[in-house]
C-alpha positions, 0 to 999 in steps of 0.5 A: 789040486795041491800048489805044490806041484806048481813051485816058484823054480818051474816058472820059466814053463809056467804057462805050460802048467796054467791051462790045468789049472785054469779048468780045475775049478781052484780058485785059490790055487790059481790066484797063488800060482798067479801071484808067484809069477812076474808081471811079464811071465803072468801075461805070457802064461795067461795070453797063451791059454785058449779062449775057453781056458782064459774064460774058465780062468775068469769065471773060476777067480774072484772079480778082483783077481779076473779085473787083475788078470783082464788088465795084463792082456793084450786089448785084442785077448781082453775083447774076446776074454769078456765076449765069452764070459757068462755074467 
């Protein structure tokens, strides 16, 4: 899957673009199209995601990016983020 599809201009919906990626298994591509975003657009992207999607975010990032990720969400989507992660 290529970043490009996911430009900077399309961030005002980028969280109607997120739960593809998210099970796409790219980690790279995730962590740049994250990155791209505000802090603000981050957390909407990633609090509107299903639990399934938010796990297979986490698993699918490197820890550093998944510590990132689980510290702009709301306390009650982290509790259930880290309830359904295999470690």
């Amino acid at each position: 899957m290529s970043l490009g599809a996911y430009a900077p201009a399309m961030k005002d919906d980028a969280w109607r673009d997120l739960p593809e990626l998210a099970v796409s298994e790219d980690s790279e591509a995730i962590e740049e199209f994250l990155d791209d975003l505000a802090p603000g657009e981050r957390t909407l992207a990633i609090s509107r995601l299903s639990g399934e999607q938010r796990e297979k975010l986490l698993e699918t990032v490197d820890p550093a990016e998944a510590a990132e990720i689980v510290e702009c969400l709301p306390e009650s989507q982290v509790l259930e983020a880290l309830s359904l992660i295999h470690i």
